[in-house]
C-alpha positions as CSV (number, residue, x, y, z in Angstrom):
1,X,-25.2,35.0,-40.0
2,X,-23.2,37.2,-37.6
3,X,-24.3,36.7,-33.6
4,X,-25.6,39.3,-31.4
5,X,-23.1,39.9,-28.2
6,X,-25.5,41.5,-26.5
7,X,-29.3,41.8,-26.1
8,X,-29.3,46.2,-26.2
9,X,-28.7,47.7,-29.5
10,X,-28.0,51.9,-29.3
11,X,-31.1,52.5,-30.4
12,X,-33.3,51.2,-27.6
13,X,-35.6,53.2,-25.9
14,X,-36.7,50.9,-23.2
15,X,-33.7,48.8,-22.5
16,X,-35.2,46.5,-19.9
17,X,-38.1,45.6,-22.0
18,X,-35.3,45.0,-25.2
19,X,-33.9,42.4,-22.7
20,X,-36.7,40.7,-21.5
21,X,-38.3,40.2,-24.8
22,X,-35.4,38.8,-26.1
23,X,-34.3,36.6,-23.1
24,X,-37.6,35.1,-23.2
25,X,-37.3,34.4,-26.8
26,X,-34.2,32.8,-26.7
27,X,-35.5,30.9,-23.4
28,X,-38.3,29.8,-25.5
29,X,-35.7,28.9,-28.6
30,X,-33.9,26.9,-25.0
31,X,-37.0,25.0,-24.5
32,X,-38.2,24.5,-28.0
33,X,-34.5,22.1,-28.6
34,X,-34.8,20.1,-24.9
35,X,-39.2,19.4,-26.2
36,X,-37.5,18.3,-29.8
37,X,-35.2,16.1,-28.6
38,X,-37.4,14.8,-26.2
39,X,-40.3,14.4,-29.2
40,X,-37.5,12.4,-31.0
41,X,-37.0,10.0,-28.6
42,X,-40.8,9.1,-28.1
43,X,-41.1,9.0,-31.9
44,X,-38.2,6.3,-31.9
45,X,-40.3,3.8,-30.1
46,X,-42.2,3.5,-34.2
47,X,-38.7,2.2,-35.5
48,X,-38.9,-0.9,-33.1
49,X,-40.5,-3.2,-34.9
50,X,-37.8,-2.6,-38.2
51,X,-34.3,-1.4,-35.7
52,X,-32.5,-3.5,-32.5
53,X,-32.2,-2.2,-29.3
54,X,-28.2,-2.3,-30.0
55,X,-28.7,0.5,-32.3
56,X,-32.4,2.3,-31.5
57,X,-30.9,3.4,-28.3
58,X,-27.5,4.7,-28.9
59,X,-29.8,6.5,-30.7
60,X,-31.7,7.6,-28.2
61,X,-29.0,8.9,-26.2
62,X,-27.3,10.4,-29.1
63,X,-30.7,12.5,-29.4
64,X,-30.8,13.3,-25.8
65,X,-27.1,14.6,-25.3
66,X,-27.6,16.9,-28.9
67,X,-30.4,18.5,-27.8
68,X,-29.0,19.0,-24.1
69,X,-26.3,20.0,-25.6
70,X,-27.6,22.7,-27.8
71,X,-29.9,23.8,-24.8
72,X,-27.0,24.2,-22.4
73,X,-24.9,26.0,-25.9
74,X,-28.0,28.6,-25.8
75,X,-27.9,28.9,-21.9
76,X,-24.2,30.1,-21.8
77,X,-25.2,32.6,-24.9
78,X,-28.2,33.7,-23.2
79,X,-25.8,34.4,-19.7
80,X,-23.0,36.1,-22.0
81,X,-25.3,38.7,-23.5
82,X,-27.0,39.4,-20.6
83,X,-24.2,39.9,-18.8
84,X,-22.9,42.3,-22.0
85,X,-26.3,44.1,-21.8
86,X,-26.1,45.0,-18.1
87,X,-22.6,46.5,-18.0
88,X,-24.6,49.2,-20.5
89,X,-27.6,49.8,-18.1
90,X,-28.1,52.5,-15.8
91,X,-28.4,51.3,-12.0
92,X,-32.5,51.2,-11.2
93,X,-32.2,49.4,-15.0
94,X,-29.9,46.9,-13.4
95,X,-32.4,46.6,-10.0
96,X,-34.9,45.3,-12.1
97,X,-33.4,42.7,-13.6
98,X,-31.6,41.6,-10.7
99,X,-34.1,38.4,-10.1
100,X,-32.5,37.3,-14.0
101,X,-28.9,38.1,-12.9
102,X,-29.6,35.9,-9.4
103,X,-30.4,33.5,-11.7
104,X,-27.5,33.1,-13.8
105,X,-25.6,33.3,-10.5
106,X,-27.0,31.4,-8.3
107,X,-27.3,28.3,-11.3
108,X,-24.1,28.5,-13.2
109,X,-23.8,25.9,-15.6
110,X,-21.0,23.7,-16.3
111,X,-19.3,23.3,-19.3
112,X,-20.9,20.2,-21.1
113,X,-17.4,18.5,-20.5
114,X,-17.9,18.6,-16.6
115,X,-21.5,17.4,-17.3
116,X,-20.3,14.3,-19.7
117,X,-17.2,13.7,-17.1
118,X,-18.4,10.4,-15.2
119,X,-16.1,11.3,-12.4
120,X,-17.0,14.3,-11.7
121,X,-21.1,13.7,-11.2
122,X,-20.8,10.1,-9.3
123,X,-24.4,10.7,-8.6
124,X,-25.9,10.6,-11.6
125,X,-23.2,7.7,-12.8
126,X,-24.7,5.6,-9.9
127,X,-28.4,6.2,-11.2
128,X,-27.9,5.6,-14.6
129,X,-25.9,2.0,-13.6
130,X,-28.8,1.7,-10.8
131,X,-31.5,2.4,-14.2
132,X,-29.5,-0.1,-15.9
133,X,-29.0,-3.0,-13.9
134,X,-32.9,-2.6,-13.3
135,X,-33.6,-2.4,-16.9
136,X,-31.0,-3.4,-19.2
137,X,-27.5,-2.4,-19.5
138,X,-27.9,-0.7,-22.9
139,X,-30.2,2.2,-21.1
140,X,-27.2,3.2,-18.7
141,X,-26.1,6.0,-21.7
142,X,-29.6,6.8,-21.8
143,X,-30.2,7.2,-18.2
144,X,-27.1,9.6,-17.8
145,X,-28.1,11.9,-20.7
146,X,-31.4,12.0,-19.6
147,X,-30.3,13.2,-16.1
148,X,-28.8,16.7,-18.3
149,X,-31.5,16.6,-20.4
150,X,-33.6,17.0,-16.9
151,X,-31.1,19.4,-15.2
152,X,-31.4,21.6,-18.6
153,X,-35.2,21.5,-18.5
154,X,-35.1,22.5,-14.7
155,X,-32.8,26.1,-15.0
156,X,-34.7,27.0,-18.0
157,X,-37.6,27.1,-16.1
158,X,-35.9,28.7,-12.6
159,X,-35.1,31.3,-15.6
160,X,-38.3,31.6,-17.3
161,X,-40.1,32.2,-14.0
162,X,-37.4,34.8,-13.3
163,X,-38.2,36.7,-16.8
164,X,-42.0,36.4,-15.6
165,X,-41.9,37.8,-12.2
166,X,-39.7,40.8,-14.2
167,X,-42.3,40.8,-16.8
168,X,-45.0,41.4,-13.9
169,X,-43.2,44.2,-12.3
170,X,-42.9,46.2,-15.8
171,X,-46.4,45.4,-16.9
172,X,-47.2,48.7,-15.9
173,X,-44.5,50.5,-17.1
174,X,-45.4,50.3,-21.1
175,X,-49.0,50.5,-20.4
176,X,-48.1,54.3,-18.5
177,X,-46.0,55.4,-21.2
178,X,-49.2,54.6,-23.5
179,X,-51.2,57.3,-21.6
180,X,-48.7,59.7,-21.0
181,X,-48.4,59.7,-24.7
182,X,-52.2,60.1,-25.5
């Protein structure tokens, strides 16, 4: 299965509609791994009865940090090919997806390794040992994954409101090439 580099093909008529649609699909594809992960990890509580703590949640934050870490995979493939498709658009192209491309700019994202680096986010380190101590020791993993898990959820959905206030401002446009053509 060979990856798309960028969201246009040559054979778009309406390239800023090409982009949204796709954008929000894989935005949607984004949200759809951070829900699953997040559905694992409630479903885990039905293996209590039969698995210890010392194993359910490792678990647990095993599940969390995959699924972040497919979300934040998708994220830097959504930024990369949307960054490919605007070096092909004309300029009042490019003004209208400028809310997307404030996006991407204003809320880079880390490499996962700065994100798993203890050192490096002291804040969310103290949390999770702050969680911990509260609860039990064995949720400090959990706690720390969680806080990507959250910071994942929170730029997709800067981005998807980004993609909807562009939606909003093309509405139109489809709807008057529809006429024009009638």
């Amino acid at each position: 299965m060979s990856k798309t580099k960028s969201y246009l093909d040559n054979s778009v008529d309406e390239p800023v509609v090409t982009i949204i649609k796709a954008i929000d699909k894989d935005v949607e594809r984004g949200e759809d791994m951070l829900m699953l992960g997040l559905c694992l990890v409630m479903l885990s509580s039905t293996f209590a009865p039969v698995a210890p703590p010392t194993v359910l949640l490792p678990l647990v934050a095993l599940t969390f940090a995959i699924s972040s870490g497919f979300a934040r995979k998708n994220y830097h493939d959504m930024e990369r090919k949307f960054h490919a498709a605007m070096v092909q658009l004309e300029r009042r192209d490019k003004a209208v997806l400028r809310p997307i491309a404030a996006v991407f700019a204003e809320h880079p994202m880390p490499p996962l390794v700065d994100s798993y680096n203890m050192l490096k986010n002291v804040k969310r380190t103290w949390k999770s040992v702050l969680g911990g101590i509260i609860i039990n020791p064995l949720w400090m993993p959990i706690f720390y994954v969680m806080g990507i898990q959250i910071i994942e959820e929170k730029n997709l959905g800067i981005l998807n409101r980004a993609i909807c206030g562009v939606e909003q401002k093309i509405a139109p446009l489809p709807a008057m090439i529809e006429e024009e053509q009638s």
